[in-house]
C-alpha positions, 0 to 999 in steps of 0.5 A, a space after each residue: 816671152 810676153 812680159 804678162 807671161 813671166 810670172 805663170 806659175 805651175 805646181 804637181 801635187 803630189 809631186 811625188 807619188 805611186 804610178 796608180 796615185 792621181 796627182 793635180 796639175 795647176 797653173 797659176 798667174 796666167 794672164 785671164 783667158 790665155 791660151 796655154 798647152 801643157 806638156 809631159 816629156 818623160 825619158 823611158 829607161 831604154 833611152 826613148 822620148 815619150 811626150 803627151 800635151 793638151 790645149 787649156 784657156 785660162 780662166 778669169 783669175 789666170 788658173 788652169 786645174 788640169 783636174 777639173 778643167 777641159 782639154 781642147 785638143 792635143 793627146 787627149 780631150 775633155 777634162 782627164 785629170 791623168 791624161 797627161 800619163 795614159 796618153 803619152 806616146 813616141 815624140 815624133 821621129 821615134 823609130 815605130 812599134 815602141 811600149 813603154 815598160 819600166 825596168 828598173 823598179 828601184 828607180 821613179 818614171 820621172 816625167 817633166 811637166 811643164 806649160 808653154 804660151 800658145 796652143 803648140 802642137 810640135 817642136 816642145 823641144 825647141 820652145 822655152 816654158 813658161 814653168 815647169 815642174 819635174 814628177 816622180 811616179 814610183 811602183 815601189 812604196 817606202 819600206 817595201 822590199 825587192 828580194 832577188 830568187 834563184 832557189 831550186 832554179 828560180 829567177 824571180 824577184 819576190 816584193 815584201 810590204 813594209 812590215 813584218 808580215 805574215 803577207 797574202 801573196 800573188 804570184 804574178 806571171 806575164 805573157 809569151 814574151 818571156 823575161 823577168 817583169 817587176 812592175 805590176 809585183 812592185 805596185 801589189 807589194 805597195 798595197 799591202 800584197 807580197 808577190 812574187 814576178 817570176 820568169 816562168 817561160 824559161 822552166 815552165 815549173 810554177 809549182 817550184 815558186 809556189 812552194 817557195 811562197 809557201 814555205 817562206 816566213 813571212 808569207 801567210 802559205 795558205 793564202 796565195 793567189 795567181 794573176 796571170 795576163 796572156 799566156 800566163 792565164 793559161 798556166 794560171 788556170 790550169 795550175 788552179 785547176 789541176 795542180 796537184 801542189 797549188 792550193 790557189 785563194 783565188 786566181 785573176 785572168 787578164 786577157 786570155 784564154 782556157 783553149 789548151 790541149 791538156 795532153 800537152 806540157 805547157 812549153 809543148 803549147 807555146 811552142 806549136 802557137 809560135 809556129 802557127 804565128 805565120 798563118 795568121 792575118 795581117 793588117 794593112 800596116 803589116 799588124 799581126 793579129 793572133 786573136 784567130 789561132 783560138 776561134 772558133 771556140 772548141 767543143 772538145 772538153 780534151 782541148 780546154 781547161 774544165 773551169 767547172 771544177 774550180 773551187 777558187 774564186 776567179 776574175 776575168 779581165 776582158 778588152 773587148 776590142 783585144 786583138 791578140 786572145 779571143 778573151 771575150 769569146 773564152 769568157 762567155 764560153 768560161 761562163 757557160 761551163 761553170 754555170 753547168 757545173 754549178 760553180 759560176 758564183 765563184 766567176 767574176 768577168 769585168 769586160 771592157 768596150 774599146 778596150 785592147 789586149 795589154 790591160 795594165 796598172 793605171 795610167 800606163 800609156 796605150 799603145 795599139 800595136 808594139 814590137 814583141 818577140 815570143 819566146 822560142 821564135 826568132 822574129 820581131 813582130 809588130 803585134 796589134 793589141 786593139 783598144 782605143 786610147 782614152 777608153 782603154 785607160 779608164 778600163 785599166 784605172 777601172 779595173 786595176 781597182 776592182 783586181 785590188 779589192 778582190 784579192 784583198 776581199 779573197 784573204 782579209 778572212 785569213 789574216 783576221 783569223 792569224 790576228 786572233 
């Protein structure tokens, strides 16, 4: 190391912070005009190395501000003050078709940060830094409570606010990849939401976890709203608007669709599109395209959810480059419907250019296309979502907002009306 180099110094702020939190990266006592990469290497919590760099010149007085200053080059460019989170991807040599999910929400994502001499392009691992600063990017709040629930056949994990409540409540379902997801619960919980993330695709009985919200104290019952990403729309807007038992405040659809037959149980449906997987195209890569199994759009008024008797606000979230739903073709269709049915000022679409399939939390990385396995088929598929990096980044940072202010906007009336 050049002796001019020894007293660079680097700092993260806050260091410690919620995944969707902005943090500050800044490098000091460089020599002038230096050139510098800085460098994010993060252990995922099944034991994958991701990694994500960018090329900085120091300025007159040997200062980088990742916040304010532009990348040259590497993951990412421009002045992106997150793009050292949002474009991390596999280290090189991982095995192909990784995402990156966290688990164990209990636990921080932690992330080494950390600045090397020279415009580096590989080999971090054998480089020495010139400093380096260790980051904790949390999805649970202080005080915000993870609760395990098995009642009535239930597997779900119910996340409750810091406080005493009554809470509003999400119900928070993903799509057909089955499993019990807590992130996105655990980041609604710690903005003042109580939600609930449950593995519906084991019983498909969603009633049951609405009435657990319903009936359970601290949660304000008249006040529930669903979040759905994929298949999980589909159940989302047919409990909204069928369901005998919901009595939904509002509903939020990310990239999906309201193509269903409704002479149909649920389960009955992901099966059959599993089945019709094998007829769908495949890319040069050997990617998996799905968007086609729901084009053309039907006009059969028995093969979709009738949106024009909704009578609860709903927010569309669209990629426009979604590879997997025709989510965009839905919508318009959506759109269509309810503006017939004289109810489209209860439609909110936000719709994103060069945006793929897995819109999620902020600064959670991008990937094009993952392995994924649907439930009841015994395959992994190598899924092509679609988006491109840096766009479909800002759509989820972009979006993720205008998810929490709708929600809040949907039962501040209520807990005004409970405080009085």
């Amino acid at each position: 190391m050049d002796e001019k180099h020894r007293c660079v110094q680097l700092s993260v702020n806050p260091s410690r912070g919620l995944m969707d939190e902005k943090f500050v990266i800044l490098v000091q006592n460089a020599p002038p005009g230096s050139e510098l990469t800085v460098h994010a290497l993060h252990q995922c919590d099944d034991g994958h190395g991701w990694d994500a760099f960018a090329h900085y010149i120091s300025d007159a007085t040997g200062r980088v501000n990742v916040s304010e200053d532009c990348s040259l080059g590497g993951t990412y460019s421009g002045i992106e003050p997150m793009g050292l989170l949002w474009s991390l991807r596999p280290v090189p040599g991982s095995k192909p078709g990784l995402r990156l999910r966290k688990k164990n929400v209990q636990e921080p994502m932690l992330v080494t940060v950390s600045v090397y001499e020279g415009h580096r392009k590989e080999g971090f691992a054998d480089l020495v830094p010139l400093a380096s600063a260790l980051v904790e990017r949390w999805y649970m709040a202080p005080g915000v409570r993870r609760i395990p629930v098995t009642e009535g056949g239930l597997t779900a994990t119910l996340f409750l606010p810091p406080g005493l409540g009554p809470f509003p409540a999400v119900l928070d379902l993903w799509g057909g990849g089955g499993q019990l997801v807590e992130y996105r619960a655990a980041l609604l919980a710690s903005h003042g939401l109580a939600a609930l993330a449950i593995d519906y695709l084991t019983y498909f009985e969603v009633n049951t976890a609405y009435r657990y919200l319903e009936e359970h104290p601290q949660i304000l019952g008249s006040r529930i709203a669903m979040l759905g990403l994929s298949f999980g729309t589909s159940v989302t807007l047919r409990m909204a608007v069928y369901s005998k038992v919901m009595k939904l405040r509002c509903a939020v659809c990310i990239s999906g669709i309201h193509m269903q037959p409704l002479d149909k149980e649920m389960k009955d449906i992901l099966r059959t599109f599993n089945e019709n997987v094998a007829n769908t195209r495949i890319t040069e890569e050997n990617h998996v395209i799905l968007r086609d199994l729901s084009l053309p759009i039907t006009t059969d008024p028995l093969k979709k959810v009738d949106v024009g008797r909704l009578q609860c606000p709903l927010m569309l979230v669209v990629g426009e480059d979604d590879q997997n739903t025709a989510a965009q073709e839905s919508a318009n269709d959506m759109k269509e419907m309810m503006e017939r049915a004289g109810n489209s000022h209860l439609l909110t679409v936000l719709s994103y250019p060069d945006t793929g399939h897995l819109i999620e939390p902020p600064y959670t990385p991008h990937v094009r296309a993952s392995n994924f396995k649907p439930v009841n088929l015994n395959e992994i598929l190598m899924i092509l979502w679609g988006g491109q990096t840096a766009a479909h980044s800002r759509a989820q940072e972009d979006s993720w907002k205008k998810i929490l202010l709708f929600l809040r906007t949907t039962v501040r009336a209520a807990i005004v009306a409970h405080l009085k």
